[in-house]
DOLOZA-606574 format. One line per 3 residues: number of its first residue (from 1); for each residue x, y, z of N, C-alpha, C. Coordinates in steps of 0.001 Angstrom, whole numbers, plus 524288, in hexadecimal, padded with zeros to 5 digits. Atoms other than C-alpha are relative to their C-alpha. Layout:
REM residues N
NUM> X/Y/Z/X/Y/Z/X/Y/Z  ...
//
This chain:
REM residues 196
1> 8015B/7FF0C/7FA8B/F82F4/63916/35F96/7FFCF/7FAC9/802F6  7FFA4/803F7/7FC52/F85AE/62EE5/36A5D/7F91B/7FD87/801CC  806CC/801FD/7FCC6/F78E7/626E9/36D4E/80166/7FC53/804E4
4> 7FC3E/80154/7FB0F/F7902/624D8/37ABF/7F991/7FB00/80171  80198/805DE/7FF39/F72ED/61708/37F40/7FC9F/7FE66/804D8  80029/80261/7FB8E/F735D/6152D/38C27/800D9/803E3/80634
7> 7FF45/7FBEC/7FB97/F71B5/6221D/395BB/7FF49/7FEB2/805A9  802B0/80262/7FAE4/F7188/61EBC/3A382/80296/804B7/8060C  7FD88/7FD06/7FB5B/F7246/626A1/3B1A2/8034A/7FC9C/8036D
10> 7FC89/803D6/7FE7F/F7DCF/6212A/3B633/80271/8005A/80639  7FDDD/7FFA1/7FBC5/F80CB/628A4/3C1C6/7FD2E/80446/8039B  80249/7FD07/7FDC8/F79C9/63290/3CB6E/806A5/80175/804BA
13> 7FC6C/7FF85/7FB8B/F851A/63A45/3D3BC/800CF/80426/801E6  7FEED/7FBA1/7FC42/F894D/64468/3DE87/80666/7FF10/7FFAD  7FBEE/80214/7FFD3/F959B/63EC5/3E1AF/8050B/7FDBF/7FDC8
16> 7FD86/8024A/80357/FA1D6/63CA1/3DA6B/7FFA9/7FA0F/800D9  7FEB9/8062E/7FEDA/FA254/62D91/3E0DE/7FA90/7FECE/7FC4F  804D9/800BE/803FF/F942A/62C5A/3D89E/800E9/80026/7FB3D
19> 7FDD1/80222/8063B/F996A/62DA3/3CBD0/80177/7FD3C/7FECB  7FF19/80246/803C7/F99EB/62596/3C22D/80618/7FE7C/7FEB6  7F9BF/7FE41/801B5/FA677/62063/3BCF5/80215/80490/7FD92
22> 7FE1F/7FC85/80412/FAE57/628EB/3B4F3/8027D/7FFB8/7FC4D  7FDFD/80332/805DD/FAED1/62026/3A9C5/7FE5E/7FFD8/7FBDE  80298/7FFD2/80486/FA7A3/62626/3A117/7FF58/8060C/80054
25> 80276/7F977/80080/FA747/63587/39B33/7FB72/80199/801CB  8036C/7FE63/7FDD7/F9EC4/63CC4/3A304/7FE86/80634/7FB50  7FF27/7FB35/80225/F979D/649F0/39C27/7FB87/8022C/80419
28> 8032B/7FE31/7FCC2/F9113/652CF/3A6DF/7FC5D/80404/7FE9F  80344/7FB70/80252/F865B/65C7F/3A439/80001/801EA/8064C  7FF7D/7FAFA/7FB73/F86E8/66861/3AD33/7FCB7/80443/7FF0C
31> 80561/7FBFE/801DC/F7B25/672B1/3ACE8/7FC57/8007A/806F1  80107/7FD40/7FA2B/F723D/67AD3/3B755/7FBD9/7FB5D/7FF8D  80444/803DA/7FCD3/F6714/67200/3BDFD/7FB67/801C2/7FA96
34> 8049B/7FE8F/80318/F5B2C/6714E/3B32F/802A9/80099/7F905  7FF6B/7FD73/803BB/F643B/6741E/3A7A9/7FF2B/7F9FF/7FBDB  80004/804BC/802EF/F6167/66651/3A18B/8034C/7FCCD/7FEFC
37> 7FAE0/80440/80001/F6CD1/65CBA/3A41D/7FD2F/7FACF/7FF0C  80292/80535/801F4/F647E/651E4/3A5CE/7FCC5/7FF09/7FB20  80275/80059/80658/F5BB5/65480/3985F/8029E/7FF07/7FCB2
40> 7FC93/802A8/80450/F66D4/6542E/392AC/80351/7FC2A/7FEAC  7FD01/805E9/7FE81/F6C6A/648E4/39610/7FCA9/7FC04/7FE4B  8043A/8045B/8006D/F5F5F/6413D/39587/7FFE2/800AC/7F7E1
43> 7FE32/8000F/80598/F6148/64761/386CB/8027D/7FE90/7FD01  7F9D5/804C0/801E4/F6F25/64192/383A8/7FD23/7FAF7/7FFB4  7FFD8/80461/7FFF4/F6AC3/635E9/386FE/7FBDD/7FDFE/7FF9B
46> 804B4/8016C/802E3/F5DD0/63454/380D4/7FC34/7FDD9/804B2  80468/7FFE2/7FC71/F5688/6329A/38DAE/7FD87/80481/80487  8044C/7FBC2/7FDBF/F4B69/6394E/39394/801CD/8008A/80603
49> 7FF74/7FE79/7FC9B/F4E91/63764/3A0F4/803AB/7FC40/805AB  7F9DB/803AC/7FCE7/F5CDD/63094/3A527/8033F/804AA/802B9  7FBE9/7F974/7FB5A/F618D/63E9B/3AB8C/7F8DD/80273/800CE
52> 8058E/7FDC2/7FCCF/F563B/643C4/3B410/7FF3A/804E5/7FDD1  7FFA3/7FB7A/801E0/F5075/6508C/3AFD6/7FA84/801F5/803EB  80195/7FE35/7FBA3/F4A38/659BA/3B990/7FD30/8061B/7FDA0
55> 80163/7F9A1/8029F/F40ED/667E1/3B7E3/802B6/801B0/805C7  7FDA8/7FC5F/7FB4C/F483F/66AB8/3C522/8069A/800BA/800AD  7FC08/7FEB3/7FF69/F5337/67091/3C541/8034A/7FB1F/80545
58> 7FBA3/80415/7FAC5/F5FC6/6688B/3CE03/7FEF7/7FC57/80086  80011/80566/7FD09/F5CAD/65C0F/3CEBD/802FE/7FDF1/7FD29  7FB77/80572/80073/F688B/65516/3C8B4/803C0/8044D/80536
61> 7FB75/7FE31/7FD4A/F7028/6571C/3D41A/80490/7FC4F/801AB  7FBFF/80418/7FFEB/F791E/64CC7/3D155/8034D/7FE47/7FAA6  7FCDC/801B2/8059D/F83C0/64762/3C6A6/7FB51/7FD02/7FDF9
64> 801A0/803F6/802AB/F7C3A/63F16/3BDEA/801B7/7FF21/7FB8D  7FBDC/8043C/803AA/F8402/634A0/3B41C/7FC2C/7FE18/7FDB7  803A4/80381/80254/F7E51/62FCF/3A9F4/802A7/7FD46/7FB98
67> 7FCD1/8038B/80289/F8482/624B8/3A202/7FE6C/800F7/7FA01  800BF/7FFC2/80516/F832C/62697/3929D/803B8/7FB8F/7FD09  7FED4/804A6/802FA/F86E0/6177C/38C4B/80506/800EC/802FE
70> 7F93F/80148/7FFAA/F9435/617C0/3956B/802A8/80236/7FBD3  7FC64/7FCE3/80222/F9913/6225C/38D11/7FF39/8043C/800FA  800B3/7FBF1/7FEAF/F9617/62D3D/392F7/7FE1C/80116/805B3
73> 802AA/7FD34/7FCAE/F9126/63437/39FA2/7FDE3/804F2/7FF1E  80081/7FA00/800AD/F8836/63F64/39F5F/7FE7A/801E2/806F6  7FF83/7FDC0/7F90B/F8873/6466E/3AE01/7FD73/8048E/8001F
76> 803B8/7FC51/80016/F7C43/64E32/3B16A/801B2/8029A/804C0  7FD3B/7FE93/7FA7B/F82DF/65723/3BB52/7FA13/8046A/80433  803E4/7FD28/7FE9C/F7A1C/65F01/3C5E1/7FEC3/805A0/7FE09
79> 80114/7FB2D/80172/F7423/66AB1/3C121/80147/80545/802F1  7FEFB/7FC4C/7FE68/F778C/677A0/3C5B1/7FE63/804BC/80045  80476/7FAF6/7FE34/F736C/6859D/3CB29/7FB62/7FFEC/8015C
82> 80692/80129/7FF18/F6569/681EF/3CF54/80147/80285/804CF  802C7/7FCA5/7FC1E/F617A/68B0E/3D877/7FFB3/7FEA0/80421  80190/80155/7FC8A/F5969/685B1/3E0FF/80153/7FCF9/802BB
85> 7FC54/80370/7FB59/F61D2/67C27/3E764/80373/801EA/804EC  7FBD3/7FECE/7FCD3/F6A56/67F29/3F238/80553/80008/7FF92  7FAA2/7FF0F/802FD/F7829/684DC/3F187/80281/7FB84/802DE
88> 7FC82/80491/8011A/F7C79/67865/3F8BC/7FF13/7FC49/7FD8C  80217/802E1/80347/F74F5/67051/3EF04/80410/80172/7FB3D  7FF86/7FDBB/80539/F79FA/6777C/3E34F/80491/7FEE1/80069
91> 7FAF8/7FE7B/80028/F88B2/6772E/3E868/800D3/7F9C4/80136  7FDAE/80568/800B3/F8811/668C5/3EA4D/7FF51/7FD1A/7FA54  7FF7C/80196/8066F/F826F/665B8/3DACA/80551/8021C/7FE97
94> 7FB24/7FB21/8020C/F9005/67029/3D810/8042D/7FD49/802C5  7FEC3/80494/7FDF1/F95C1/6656F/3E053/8001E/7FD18/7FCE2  801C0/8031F/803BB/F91AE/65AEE/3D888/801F0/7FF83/7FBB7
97> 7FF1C/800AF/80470/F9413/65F8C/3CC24/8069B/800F0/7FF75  7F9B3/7FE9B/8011C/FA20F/66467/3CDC3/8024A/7FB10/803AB  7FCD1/805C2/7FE9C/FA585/65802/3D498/7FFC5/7FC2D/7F965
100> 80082/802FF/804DA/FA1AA/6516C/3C880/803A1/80226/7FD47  7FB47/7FD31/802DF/FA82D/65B9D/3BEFF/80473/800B7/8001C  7FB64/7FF0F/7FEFD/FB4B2/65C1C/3C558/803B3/7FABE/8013E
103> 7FE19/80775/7FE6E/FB6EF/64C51/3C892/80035/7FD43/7FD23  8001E/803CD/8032E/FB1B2/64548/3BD6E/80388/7FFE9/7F9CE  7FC42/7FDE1/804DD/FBBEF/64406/3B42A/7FFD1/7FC50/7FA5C
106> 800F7/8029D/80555/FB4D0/63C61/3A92B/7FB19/803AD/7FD1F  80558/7FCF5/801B5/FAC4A/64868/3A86A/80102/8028C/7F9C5  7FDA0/800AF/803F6/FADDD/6497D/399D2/7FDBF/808DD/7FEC7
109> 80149/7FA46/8025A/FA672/656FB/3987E/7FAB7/801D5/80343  802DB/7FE5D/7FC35/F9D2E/65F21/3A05F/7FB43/8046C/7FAE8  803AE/7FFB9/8051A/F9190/66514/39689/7FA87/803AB/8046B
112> 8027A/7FC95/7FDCA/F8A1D/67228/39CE6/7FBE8/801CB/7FE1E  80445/7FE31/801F2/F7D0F/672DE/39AC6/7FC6C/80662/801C8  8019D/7FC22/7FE49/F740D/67EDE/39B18/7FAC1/80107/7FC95
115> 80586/7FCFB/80261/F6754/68546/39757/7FFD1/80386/7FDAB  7FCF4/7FCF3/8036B/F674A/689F2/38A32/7FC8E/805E7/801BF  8025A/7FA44/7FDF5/F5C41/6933E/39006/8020E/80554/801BA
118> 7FF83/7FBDF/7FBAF/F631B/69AE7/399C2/80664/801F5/8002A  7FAE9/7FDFA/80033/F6F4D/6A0E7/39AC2/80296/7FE8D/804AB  7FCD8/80141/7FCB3/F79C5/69825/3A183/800D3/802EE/804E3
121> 7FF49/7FE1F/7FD25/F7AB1/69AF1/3ADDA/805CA/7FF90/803BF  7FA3A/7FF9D/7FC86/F8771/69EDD/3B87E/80180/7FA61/80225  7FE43/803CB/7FE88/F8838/69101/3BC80/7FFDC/7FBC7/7FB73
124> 7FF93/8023F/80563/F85CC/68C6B/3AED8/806FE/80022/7FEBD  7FBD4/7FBF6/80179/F92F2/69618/3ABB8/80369/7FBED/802ED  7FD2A/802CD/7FB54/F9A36/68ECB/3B72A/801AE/7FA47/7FFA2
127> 7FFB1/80583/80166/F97A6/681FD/3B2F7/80115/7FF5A/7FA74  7FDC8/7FF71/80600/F9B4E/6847C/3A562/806C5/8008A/7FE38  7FAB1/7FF50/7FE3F/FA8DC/6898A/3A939/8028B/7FCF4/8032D
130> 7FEAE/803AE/7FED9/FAA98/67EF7/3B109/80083/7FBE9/7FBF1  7FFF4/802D8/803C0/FA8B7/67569/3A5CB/804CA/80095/7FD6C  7FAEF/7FF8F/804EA/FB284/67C6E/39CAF/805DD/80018/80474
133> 7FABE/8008B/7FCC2/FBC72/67D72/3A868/801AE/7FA7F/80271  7FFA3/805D2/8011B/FBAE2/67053/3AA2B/803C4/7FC7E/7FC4F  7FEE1/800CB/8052D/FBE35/66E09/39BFA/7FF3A/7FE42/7FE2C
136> 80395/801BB/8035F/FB2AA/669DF/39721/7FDFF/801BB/7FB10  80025/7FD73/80610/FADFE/66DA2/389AD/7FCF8/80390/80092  80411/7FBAD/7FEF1/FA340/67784/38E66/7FA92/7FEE6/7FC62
139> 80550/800F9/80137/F96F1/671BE/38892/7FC3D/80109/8022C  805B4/7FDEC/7FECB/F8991/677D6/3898E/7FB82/7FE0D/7FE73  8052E/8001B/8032B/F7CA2/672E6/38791/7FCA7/8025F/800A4
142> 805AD/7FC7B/7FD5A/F71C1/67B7F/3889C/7FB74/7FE6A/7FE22  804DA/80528/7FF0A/F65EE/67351/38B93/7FA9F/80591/7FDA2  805E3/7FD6B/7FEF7/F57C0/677A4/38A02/7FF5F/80384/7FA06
145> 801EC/7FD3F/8061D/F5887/67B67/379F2/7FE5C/8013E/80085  80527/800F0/80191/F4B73/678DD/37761/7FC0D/803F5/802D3  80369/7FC0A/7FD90/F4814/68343/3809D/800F8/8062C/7FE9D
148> 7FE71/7F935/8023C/F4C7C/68F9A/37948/7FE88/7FE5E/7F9A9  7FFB1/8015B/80567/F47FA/691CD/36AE4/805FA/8004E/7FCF2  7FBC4/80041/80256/F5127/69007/36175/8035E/805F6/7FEEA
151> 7FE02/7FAC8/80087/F548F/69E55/35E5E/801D7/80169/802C0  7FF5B/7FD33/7FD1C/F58AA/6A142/36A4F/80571/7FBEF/80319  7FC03/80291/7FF18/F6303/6961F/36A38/8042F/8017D/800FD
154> 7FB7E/7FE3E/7FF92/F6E56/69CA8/36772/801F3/804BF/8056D  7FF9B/7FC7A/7FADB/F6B7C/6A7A8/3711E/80092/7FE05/80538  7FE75/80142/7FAE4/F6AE8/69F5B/37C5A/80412/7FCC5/80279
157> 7F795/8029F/7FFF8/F78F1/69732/37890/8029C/8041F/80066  7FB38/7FA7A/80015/F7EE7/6A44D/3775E/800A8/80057/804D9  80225/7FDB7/7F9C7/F7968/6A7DC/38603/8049C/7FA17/8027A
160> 7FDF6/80485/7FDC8/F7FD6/69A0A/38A27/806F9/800FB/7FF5C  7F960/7FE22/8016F/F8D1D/69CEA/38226/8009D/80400/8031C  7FCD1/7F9DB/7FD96/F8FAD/6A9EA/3877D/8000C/7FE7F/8056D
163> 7FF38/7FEF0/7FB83/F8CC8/6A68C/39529/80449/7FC09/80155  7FB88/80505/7FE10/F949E/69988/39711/80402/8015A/7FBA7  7FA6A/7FF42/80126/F9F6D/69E1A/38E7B/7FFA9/7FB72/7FC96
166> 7FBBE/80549/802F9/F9FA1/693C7/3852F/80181/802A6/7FA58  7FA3C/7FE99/803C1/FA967/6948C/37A34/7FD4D/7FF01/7FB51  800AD/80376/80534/FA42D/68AE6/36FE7/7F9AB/7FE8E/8024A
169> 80665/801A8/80027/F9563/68A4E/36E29/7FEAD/7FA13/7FE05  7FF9A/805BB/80051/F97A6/67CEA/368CF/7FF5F/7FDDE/80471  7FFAD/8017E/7FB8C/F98BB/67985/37755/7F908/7FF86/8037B
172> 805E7/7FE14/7FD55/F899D/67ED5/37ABD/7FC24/7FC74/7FCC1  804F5/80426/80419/F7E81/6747B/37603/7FB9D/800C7/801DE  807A7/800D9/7FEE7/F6FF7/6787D/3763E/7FE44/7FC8C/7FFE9
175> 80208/805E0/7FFFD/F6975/66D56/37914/7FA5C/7FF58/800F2  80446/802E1/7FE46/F5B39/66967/37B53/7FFC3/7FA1C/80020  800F8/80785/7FF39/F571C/65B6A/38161/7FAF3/7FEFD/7FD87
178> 802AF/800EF/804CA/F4B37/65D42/37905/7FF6E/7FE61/7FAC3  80029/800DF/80685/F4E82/65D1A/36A7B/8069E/7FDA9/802D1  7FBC3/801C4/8005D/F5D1F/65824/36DFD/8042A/7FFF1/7FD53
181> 7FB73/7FE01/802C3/F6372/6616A/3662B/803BD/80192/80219  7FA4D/80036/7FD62/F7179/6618B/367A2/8022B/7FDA7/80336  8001E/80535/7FCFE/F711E/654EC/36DDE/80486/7FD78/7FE39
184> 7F9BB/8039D/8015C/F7D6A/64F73/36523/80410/803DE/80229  7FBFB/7FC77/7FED8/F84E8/65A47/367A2/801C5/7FDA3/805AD  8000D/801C0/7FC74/F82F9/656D1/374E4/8028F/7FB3C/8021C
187> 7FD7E/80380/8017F/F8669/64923/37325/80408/7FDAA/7FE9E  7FB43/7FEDB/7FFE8/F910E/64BA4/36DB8/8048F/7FFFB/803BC  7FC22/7FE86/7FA62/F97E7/6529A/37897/80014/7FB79/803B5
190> 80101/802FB/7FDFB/F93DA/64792/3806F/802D6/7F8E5/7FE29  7FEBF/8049D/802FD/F97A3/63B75/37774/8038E/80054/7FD28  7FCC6/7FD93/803D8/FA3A8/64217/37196/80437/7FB04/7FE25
193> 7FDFB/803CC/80156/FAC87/638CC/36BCC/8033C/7FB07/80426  7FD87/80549/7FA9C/FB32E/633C5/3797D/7FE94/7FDBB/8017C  802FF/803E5/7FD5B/FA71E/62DA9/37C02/7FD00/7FB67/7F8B7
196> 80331/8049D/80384/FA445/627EB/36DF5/8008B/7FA49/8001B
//
């Protein structure tokens, strides 16, 4: 497993002219507002609190870059479906993120998180199919283990498979930022040999 050194926030952005070069593999995490992008990020990279983490729903409402030793980017993109915002709020993050997704062409892989709790939701579905039409590998993590007993594991990956269609369950990674199981796996995907 890659031990990573030197994590740093490298970039805060709205704007394609705000980005970062594009001289280094980017990997974006994509997930609804609350679903734990930043925990898990602050997880990768063995710190508590180098990606902000919020009990309120929407507040990354911006790209955020974060440098991993100049071999990597991980790209905390804005969260999505939150409610309570306004539909011209909501349609400028949907802005945002598909300016990113559709421009940056060192984006090495896009990585759809979700809550292994709850059963993916229609804009989950949306953004999932975007990924693979993309022609990204369709990776899943479903955050928040540690919050279902174990017995009831398999039942709520099934609920995830069936709704997003995925093919290869290899692709879906339960994850908790607690115990940090399935953290290489993770790693992996992330540190795959183009970046050894």
């Amino acid at each position: 497993m890659y031990k990573i050194k030197n994590p740093t926030l490298e970039k805060i952005a709205v704007e394609v002219k705000q980005y970062p070069d594009s001289n280094i593999d980017e990997v974006a995490m994509a997930g609804r507002s609350n679903v734990g992008k930043s925990s898990l990020i602050n997880s990768i990279v063995n710190r508590r609190a180098l990606a902000r983490t919020s009990s309120k729903p929407g507040k990354t409402r911006t790209l955020n870059f974060y440098n991993i030793d100049d071999k990597l980017r991980l790209v905390d993109l804005p969260g999505y479906g939150y409610a309570s915002v306004s539909h011209s709020e909501r349609d400028k993050w949907a802005q945002t993120i598909n300016r990113y997704l559709t421009s940056r062409e060192n984006l090495r892989e896009v990585i759809l998180l979700v809550d292994i709790r709850h059963e993916p939701t229609n804009d989950d579905l949306e953004m999932y199919q975007w990924i693979l039409d993309a022609g990204f590998s369709g990776y899943v993590v479903a955050t928040k283990m540690d919050k279902i007993g174990k017995s009831r594991l398999q039942q709520h990956l099934k609920v995830i498979t069936q709704k997003l269609g995925i093919k290869d369950r290899d692709l879906l990674i339960p994850y908790s930022t607690q115990t940090k199981q399935n953290i290489e796996k993770i790693s992996y995907i992330l540190f795959n040999e183009k970046n050894e």
